[in-house]
Each structure stands twice: as C-alpha cells, then as structure tokens.
N, C-alpha and C positions, 0 to 999 in steps of 0.2 A: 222230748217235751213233756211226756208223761211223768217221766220222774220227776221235772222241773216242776211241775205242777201239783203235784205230790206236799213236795215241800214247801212252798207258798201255803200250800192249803193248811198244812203242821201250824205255820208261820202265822198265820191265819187265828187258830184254832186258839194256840196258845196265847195269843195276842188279848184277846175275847175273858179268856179264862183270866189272866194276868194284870198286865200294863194297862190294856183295854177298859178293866174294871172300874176304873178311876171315871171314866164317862159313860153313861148309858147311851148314846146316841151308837160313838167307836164299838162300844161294847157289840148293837145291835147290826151296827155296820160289818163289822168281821166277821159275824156269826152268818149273816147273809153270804157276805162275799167267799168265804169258806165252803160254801155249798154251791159253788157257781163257778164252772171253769171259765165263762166267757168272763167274766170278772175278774179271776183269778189271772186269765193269759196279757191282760195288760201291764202285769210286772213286768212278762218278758221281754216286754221294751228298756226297761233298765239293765245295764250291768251286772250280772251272776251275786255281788258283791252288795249290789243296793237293794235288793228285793226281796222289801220287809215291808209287812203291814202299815209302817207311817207312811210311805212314801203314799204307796197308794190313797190314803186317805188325806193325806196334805195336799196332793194334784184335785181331788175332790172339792176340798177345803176353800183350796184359789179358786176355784170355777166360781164357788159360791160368792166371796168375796169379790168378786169382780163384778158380780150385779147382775148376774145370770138371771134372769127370771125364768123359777122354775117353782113346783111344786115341793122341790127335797127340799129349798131352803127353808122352808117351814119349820125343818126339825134342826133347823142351825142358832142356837139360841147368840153367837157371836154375828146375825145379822138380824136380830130380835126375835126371831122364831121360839114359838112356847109348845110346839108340838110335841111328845113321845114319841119315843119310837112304838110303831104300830103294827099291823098288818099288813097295811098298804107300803111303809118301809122299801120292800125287796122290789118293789113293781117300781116305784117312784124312781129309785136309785139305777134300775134296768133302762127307765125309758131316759137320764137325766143323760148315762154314757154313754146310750145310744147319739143321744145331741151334741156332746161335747168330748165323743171321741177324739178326734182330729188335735186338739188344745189338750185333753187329756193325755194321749200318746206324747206330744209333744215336752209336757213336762215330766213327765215320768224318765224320757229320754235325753232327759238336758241340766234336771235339778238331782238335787241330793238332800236327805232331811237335815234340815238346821236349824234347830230349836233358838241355840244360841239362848240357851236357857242362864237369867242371871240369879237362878235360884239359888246354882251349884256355888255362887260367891260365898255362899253362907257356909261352908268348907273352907275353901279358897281362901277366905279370910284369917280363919286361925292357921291352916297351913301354912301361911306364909309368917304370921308371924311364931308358928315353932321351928322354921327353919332362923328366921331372923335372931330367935335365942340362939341357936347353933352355933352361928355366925357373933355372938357379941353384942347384939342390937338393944341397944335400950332407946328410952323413952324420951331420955337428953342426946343422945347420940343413934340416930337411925342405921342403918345399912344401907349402902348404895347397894341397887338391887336393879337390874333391868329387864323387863317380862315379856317372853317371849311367844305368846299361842297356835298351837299346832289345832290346825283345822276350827280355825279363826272365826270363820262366817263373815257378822258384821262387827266383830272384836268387841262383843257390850260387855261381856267377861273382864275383860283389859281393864274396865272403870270400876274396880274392887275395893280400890279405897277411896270412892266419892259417895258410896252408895250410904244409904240408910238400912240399922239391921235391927230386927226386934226378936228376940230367940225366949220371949217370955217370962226372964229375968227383969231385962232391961231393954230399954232402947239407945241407937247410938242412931243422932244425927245425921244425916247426910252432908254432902257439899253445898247442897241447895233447898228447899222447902220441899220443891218437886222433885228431890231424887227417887229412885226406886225406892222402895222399901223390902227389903228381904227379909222373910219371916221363916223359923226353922222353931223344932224343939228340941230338945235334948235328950237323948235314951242313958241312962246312968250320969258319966260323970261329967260335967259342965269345966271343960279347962279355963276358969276364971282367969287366970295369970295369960292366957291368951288371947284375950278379947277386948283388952284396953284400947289406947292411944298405939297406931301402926309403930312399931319400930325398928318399918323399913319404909324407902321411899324410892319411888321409880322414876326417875328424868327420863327412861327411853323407854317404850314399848313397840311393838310389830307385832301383825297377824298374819300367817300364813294358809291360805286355804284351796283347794282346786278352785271353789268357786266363790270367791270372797264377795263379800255384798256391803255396796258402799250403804253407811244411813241417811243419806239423800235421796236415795232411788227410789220411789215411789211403790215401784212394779217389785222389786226385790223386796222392800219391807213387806210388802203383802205375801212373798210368801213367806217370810218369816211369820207374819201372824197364820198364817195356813199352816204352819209345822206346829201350832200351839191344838190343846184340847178346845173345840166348839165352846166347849161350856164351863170354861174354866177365865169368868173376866177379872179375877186377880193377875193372872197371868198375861191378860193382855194389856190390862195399864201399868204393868211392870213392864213390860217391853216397852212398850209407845214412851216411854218416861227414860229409859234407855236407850234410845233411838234419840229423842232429844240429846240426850248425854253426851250419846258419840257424835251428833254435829256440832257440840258446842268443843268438845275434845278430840277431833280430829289425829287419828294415828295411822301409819301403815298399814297396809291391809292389802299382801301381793297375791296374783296368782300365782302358781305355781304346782309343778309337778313333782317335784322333788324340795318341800320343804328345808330340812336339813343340808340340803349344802347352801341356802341362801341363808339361815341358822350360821352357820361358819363364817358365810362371809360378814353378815352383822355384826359378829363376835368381832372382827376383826376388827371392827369398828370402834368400839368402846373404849372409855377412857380405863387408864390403870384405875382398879379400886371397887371397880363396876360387880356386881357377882351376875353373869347372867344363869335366867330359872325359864327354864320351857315348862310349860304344860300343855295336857290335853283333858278333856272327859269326854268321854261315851265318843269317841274320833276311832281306835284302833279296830274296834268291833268292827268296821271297813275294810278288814285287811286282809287278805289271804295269807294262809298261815305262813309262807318262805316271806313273804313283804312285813306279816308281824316281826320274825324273827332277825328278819337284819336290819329291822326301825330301833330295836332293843339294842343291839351289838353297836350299832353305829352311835348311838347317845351314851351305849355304857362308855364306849373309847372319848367319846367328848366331855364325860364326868368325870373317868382318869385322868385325859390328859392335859385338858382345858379351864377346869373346873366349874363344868358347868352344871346346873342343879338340877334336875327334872322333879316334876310334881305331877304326878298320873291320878288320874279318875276316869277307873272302868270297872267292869265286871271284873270279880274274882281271878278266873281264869284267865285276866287279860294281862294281871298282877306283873311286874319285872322282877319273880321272884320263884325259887322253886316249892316253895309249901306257904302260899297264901293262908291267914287264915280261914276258917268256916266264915258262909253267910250267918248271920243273926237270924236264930230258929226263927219260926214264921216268915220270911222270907224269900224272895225268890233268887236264885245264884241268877237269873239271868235277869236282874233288874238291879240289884243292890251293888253298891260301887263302893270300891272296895280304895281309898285314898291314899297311896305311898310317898316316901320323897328318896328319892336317890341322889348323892353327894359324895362329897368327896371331905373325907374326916382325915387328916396331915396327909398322909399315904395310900390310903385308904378308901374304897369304894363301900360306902353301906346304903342297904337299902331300910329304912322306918315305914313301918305299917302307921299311918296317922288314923285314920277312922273307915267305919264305913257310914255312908248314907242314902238317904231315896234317893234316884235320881234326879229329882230336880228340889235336891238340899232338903226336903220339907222336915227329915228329921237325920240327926247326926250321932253318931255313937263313937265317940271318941276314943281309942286305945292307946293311942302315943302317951308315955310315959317320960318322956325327954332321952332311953334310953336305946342309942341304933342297936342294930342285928347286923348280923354280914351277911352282902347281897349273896 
C-alpha cells in the first residue's frame, strides 16, 4: 500500500505542476491532496490501471454537481462559485470527503475518466481528410468511410463532420446554428488543402467503450461534465451542445470487454466499398503494457488483412511505432499527443506521423507531408 501510495502521490505531484496548471482550483487541489494519504488512499478504490489524479477529482466534481451543499462548492466556478483557492482549501476539501465518502468511494470504483473531449475533432478533422486524399477522395466524389471509436464514452467525437470549427484563419459552419464550435491554432504549417468541404462521408458509425454513456442520461452526462476542468465554461457549452448533437444523431454505443472482436464482427457487416477507420485518443494510456501490446498486433493484422484504417491519438510513447517523433520543445511527453494513421498502401502496412497536439486540440502542429514511412 505504501508503494501504491507513493505513486498516486508522484501522480499527484505532477498533475499540480503540469495538466493541473491549466486550473487554479485542480492545480491547488492536487497539491493538497499530494500531502495527504487519507486523500491519496481513495484511489485505491479504483483499478491499479485508473488511478490518476482526474479520477479523483471528477468523483469530487459530481459530488458538487449534484447539489451537495457544502462549503468547497464555493471554489467551483462550474456551480457559480468565485472563490480562490485559499488557506481554508485543505480543511474544506478534508471535512467535504469526510461527508461524501460513501458516494465518493462509490464512484471512483464503478466510473472511469471520460472527458469525451470534442476538442480532439479539431485533429480528427484534418486526419481524416489526409487519409481521404490517400484513398482518392475528392470534393465531387467523397470516400465511403465508416468510423469506428475505441473507448467511445458518449460517441460526441463520432459528430466530427457536423460540428463548427474556427482555427483562426477561418471559420467553418456547422450542421446547425448550435453546433459545437471547435476552436484550435496552428503551430507552423496550416495544411490548407485539408480543411475544405469533407471528402469523406460516413453512413455507419459505432462506439465501443467499458462504460459507454448514452446522451439521454441525465446522471451520466453529469459525469461527463465532472470529467471537464471547474473552470473552463468554454468546454462546458461545447459538451452540452454535443450532447444535444448526439440525441438528435443517435449511433451505437456497446459495452463491452473486448472491443475489437465486436470491431470484426461490424466489419462484417459493411457494404463492399466501405473503408472502415478505428480510432482512439488518450484511451490506450489505460493499458497495461502485455494488453497495449496485443491491442497493437491484433489491429496491425486487421490493417493487413482487412483493410482496416486506424487513427491513434496518444502520448508519444503510446505511438504504433518504433522511433515516434520528439515532443515539441516546451512540452510535456506526457501530455502532448502524438496523431498517427496506419493503413494499408496496395501490399503494404505504413504507419504516417500526422501531428502532434494539446490534448484537448487547442493547438495542432502538423507534420504529415502526404508522404508514409513504414510502420
């Protein structure tokens, strides 16, 4: 338990210093909770695999969200609260888990963090259409393409080409007045040629997730908005506008234990013509490494033999590749996502470095060139 505790506290530590930095409240939360084993040992209600600084703070998050009256919510500006974090902070937060241990344990041991962030479309978007050049795809003639998402959530991802994008250039429309709107900037080069009119189009999608969350469920979208930063309400009326999206566009969205053979048998399904494209972002960091390792093997054999397309978004290290690029100096390797495509080119398995970017898209640095590497 000691060592387990050890680590949470790293986990902790770096959080604070890092990812954390983006909110003062998390920031001042982790730094707390990093000094505090009784704090700390609620992870160990989760999975060896889940216990990382969000969770715990997203079990927090729902307490608040749920209408807890308490004194922390003061410093939750996503339930109107204007407070700092202060001095009284540690004390507030000590007596809040004292209260809401019972509900707190409870989700720590039954949820998993799901940002289900549709920031990441703003990637998502040009990836798909430099695969779509790959494949032939123009503007008068699309690509039939069918999308597949690994570790799905509430599949708001899945609605990539309904959405609204503004990257600073230009803006592009949405499906509707009220779609999201995804906003990114550009680090170097702007692949213009990829950001037009789609030219691909999806008739089929599915989500695949342990815990997939329908967008009707009241109780589940709120922990969606629990997995978001307190203080970030860009991000929450980008969700809520997504969450509309996915009730008005209703897709599959199974449980499951084993994604990939339910992957196969969809496959099976599709018309001649279809290309199917799995992706994932920030999902594999879940994995222990023997389960990374043959999640990799088992998709590379379905990009040989099947032609199927994978589109990764992880950490560097998380790459389907043996010499990822470097992070982008100033950077963190364990925040910056590193966007590949693996394919199948006539014979031929390559893997394309397409970009790296923040995790939740806010900036994108493009590398793809049009030209693959062999995986």
């Amino acid at each position: 338990m000691e060592d387990a505790l050890g680590r949470i506290a790293h986990h902790f530590t770096r959080f604070a210093e890092t990812d954390g930095a983006d909110d003062a409240l998390y920031q001042a939360l982790a730094t707390v909770i990093a000094a505090d084993p009784a704090l700390m040992a609620l992870l160990l209600e989760a999975p060896p695999t889940q216990r990382k600084p969000v969770l715990l703070l997203a079990a927090l998050h729902d307490r608040i969200l749920a209408g807890e009256a308490h004194p922390l919510a003061a410093y939750y500006a996503s339930v109107g609260g204007q407070r700092a974090p202060d001095g009284e902070l540690g004390e507030q937060l000590r007596d809040f888990v004292r209260r809401e241990d019972a509900a707190l344990r409870a989700l720590i041991r039954t949820r998993t963090t799901q940002t289900n962030e549709t920031g990441r479309c703003a990637v998502l978007r040009p990836a798909l259409q430099a695969l779509a050049a790959r494949l032939g795809g123009t503007d008068a003639q699309p690509v039939e393409l069918a999308l597949f998402e690994f570790g799905c959530s509430a599949g708001l991802i899945l609605g990539v080409d309904r959405y609204a994008y503004d990257d600073g250039v230009e803006t592009t429309h949405g499906e509707r007045p009220d779609a999201p709107l995804i906003s990114t900037t550009w680090r170097g080069e702007r692949p213009a040629a990829l950001l037009g009119a789609p030219r691909w189009r999806a008739g089929r999608r599915m989500g695949v997730d342990l815990q997939p969350i329908a967008p009707a469920d009241d109780v589940a979208a709120r922990w969606l908005r629990a997995c978001l930063w307190p203080g970030d309400a860009a991000r929450r009326k980008r969700l809520d506008r997504a969450l509309d999206d996915a009730r008005r566009h209703p897709v599959p969205l199974l449980r499951t234990e084993d994604g990939l053979a339910d992957l196969e048998r969809w496959m099976d399904e599709l018309p001649a013509g279809v290309t199917p494209v799995i992706f994932n972002v920030w999902v594999l960091a879940y994995f222990d490494a023997a389960s990374f390792q043959a999640h990799v093997e088992r998709i590379g054999r379905l990009v040989r033999d099947r032609g199927l397309v994978w589109i990764s978004g992880e950490v560097g290290k998380l790459a389907p590749m043996a010499s990822p690029p470097d992070c982008p100096a100033g950077e963190s390797p364990g925040s910056g996502t590193l966007w590949t495509l693996q394919w199948r080119d006539g014979g031929e398995v390559r893997t394309d470095v397409l970009a790296w970017s923040h995790p939740h898209g806010r900036w994108i640095e493009w590398l793809d060139a049009g030209h693959a590497r062999s995986a």
